[in-house]
N, C-alpha and C positions, 0 to 999 in steps of 0.2 A: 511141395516142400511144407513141411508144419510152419505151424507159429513159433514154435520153439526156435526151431533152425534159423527162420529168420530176424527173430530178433538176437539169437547170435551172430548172424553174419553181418547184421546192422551195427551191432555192438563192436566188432569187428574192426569194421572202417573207421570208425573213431576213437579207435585205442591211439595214443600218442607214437610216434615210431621212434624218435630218435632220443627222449627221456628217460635217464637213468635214476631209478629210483634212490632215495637218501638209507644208504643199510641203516643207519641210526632209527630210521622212521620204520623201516621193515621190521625190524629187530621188537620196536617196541610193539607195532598189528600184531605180530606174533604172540609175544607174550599177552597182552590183555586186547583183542578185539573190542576198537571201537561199535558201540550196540547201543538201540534206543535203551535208555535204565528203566529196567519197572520195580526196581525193591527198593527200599532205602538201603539194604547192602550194598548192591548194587551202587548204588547213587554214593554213600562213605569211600566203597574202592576207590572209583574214577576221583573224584575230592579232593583224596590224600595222595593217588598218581597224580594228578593235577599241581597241587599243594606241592609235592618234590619236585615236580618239573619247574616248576615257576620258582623256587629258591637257587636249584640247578643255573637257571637263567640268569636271575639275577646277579649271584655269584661269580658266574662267567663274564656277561657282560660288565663287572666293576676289575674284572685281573684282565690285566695286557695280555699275559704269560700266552690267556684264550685265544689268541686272536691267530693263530696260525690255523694253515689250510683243514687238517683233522680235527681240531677244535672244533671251527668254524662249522665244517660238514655236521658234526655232532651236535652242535646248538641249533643247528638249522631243523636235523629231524626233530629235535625233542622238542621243538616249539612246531613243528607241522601238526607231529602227535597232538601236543597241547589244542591248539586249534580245532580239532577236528573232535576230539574228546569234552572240551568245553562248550559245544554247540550242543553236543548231549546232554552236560549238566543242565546249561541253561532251559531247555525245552524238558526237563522233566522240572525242576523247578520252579519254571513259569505253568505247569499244570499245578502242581502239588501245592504251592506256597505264594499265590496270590497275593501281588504289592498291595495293602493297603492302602485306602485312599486317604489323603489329607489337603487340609486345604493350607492357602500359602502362608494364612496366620498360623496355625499349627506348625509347620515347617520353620518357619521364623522363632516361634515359643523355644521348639525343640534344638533348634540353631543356639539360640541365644544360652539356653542353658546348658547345652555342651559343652559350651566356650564360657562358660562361667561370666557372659554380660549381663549389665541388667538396662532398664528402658534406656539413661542416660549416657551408657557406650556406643550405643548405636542412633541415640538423636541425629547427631549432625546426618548421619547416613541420608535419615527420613523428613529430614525439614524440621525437626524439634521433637522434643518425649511429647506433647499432646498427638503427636503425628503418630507415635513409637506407637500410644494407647489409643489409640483410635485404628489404627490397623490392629491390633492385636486380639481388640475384643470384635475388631468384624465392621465396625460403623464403618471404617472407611478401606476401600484397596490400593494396594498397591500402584505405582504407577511406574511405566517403563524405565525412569532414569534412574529410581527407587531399585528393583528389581535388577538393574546392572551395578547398582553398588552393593547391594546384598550379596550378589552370585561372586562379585568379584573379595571381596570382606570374606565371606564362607569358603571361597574355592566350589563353587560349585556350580552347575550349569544353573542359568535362569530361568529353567524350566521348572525348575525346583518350586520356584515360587512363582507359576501361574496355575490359574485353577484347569482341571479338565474340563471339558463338556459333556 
């Protein structure tokens, strides 16, 4: 028996038996085959499929009207799609477009002037504005209880503000 043969008949046994695929989810492999992206075309396609399916979603998930069984079936594929399409964005744009590093002061600067604060909105946060300016120019870091008021004030994971190694 070849190699071929065998890794078909291997492939075989672990096909699922009694799983009915979502037509919504066929429907859409059909039209655009999920594929690793190598072009920025490429990569805008799946984006803006992406981009419609996630408003799709959204939309659905805020009307009641959605919630019966055909709905349901249909929101289900187009978020399988989505899922399985979005693992391909992610991994060409984690080649392509490299997160910049920042440190937790940076990230704080950057925070602070989002939100249109300045050192003395976020005192109390840090222990007082010499606290504010002394994290911010560097002399001093952050400290964990620091770091869970900021993430919680930003909305943002506390990860935000720890440095990498």
């Amino acid at each position: 028996m070849s190699p071929l043969q065998t890794l078909n008949r291997e492939l075989k046994k672990l096909e699922p038996k009694a799983r009915r695929e979502n037509p919504f989810f066929l429907k859409l492999m059909r039209w655009v085959p999920p594929r690793p992206i190598d072009t920025p075309k490429e990569h805008t396609l799946f984006l803006e499929i992406l981009k419609k399916i996630s408003i799709f979603l959204n939309e659905a998930d805020a009307d009641p009207s959605q919630h019966h069984a055909k709905a349901k079936e249909q929101i289900d594929g187009y978020a399988q799609y989505a899922r399985v399409i979005e693992e391909f964005i992610v991994h060409y744009e984690r080649d392509r477009f490299p997160a910049p590093t920042s440190t937790p002061q940076e990230m704080l600067g950057f925070l602070m002037e989002q939100h249109g604060l300045s050192q003395m909105d976020i005192a109390e946060d840090l222990g007082g504005q010499p606290n504010v300016s002394a994290i911010l120019s560097g002399r001093r870091q952050l400290n964990l209880r620091q770091i869970r008021r900021l993430a919680a004030r930003f909305h943002v994971s506390p990860l935000t503000f720890i440095q990498a190694l």
